[in-house]
C-alpha positions as semicolon CSV with decimal commas, in nm:
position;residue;x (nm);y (nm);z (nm)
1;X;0,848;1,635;0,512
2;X;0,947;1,485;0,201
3;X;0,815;1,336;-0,136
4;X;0,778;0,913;-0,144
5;X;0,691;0,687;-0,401
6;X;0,457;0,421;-0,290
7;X;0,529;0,088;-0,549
8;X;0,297;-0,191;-0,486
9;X;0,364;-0,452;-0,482
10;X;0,642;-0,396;-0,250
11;X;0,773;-0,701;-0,259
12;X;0,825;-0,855;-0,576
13;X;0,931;-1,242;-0,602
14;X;1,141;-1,354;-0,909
15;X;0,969;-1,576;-1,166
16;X;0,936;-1,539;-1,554
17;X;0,652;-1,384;-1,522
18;X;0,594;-1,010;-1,450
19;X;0,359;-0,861;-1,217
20;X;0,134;-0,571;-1,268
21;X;0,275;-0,285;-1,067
22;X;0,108;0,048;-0,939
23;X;0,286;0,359;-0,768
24;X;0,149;0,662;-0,597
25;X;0,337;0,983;-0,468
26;X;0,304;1,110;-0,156
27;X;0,370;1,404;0,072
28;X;0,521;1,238;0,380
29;X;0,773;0,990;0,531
30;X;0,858;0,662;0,514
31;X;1,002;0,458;0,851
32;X;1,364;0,371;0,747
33;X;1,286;0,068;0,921
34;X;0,960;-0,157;0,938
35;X;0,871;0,001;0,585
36;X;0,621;-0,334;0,499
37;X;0,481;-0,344;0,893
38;X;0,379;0,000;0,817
39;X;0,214;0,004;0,509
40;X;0,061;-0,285;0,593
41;X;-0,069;-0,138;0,914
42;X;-0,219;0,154;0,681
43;X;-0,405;-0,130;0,437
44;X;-0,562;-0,300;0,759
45;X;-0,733;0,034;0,859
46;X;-0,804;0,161;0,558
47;X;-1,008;-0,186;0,465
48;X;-1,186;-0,181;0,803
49;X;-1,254;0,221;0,763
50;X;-1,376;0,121;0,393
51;X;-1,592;-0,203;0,557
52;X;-1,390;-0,397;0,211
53;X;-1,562;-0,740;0,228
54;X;-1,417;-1,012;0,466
55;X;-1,182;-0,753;0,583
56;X;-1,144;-0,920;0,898
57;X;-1,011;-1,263;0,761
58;X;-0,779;-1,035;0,515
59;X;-0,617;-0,836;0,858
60;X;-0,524;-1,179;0,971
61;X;-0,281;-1,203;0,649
62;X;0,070;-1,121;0,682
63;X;0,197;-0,822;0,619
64;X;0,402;-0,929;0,327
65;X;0,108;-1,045;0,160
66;X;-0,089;-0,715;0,203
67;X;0,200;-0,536;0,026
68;X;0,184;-0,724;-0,257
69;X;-0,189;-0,716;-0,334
70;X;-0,289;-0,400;-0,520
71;X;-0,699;-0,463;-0,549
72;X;-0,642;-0,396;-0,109
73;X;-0,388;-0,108;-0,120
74;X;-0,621;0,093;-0,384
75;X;-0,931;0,014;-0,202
76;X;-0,744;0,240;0,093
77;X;-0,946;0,566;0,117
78;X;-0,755;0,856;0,088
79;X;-0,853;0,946;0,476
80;X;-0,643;0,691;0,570
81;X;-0,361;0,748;0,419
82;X;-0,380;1,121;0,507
83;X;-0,448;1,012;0,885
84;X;-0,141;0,822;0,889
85;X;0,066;1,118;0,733
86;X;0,080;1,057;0,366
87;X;-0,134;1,317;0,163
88;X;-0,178;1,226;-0,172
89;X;0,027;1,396;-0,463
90;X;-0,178;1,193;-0,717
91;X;-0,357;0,866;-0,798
92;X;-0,282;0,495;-0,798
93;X;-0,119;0,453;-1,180
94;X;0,100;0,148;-1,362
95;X;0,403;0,169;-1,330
96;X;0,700;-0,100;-1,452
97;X;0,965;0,082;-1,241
98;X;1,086;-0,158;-0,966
């Protein structure tokens, strides 16, 4: 296994302003392909695991727009993301890296 870098959001759009970002390292792998689908698959169990409110209507989102909403990717317990084979290195901090 290797070291990632989790950046949230993970897709950024271009506009004048900027976005708060987070990052996160991890112990683990990321899918060379299907990166988002994967992640986003994490958030939807981790907000059902952490009963987050109206986590049903959020699963329904795409997973684009789970990638890019950090208040749902730090709400992830850290079970979750261990489950799923990333054990975290340390916690959620800003970042401005891209």
């Amino acid at each position: 296994m290797a070291n990632v870098t989790l950046r949230i959001p993970m897709i950024t759009s271009v506009g004048p302003l900027e976005s708060p970002r987070i990052s996160r390292d991890f112990h683990g792998v990321m899918p060379t392909v299907e990166s988002v689908a994967f992640v986003a698959r994490i958030i939807r169990e981790g907000l059902e695991t952490a009963h987050y409110p109206e986590y049903r209507r959020l699963s329904e989102l795409s997973d684009d727009y789970l990638v890019e909403q950090i208040a749902l990717v730090t709400a992830v317990p850290d079970d979750v993301w261990i489950r799923n084979g990333f054990y975290p290195l340390t916690e959620w901090k800003p970042t401005r890296e891209l």
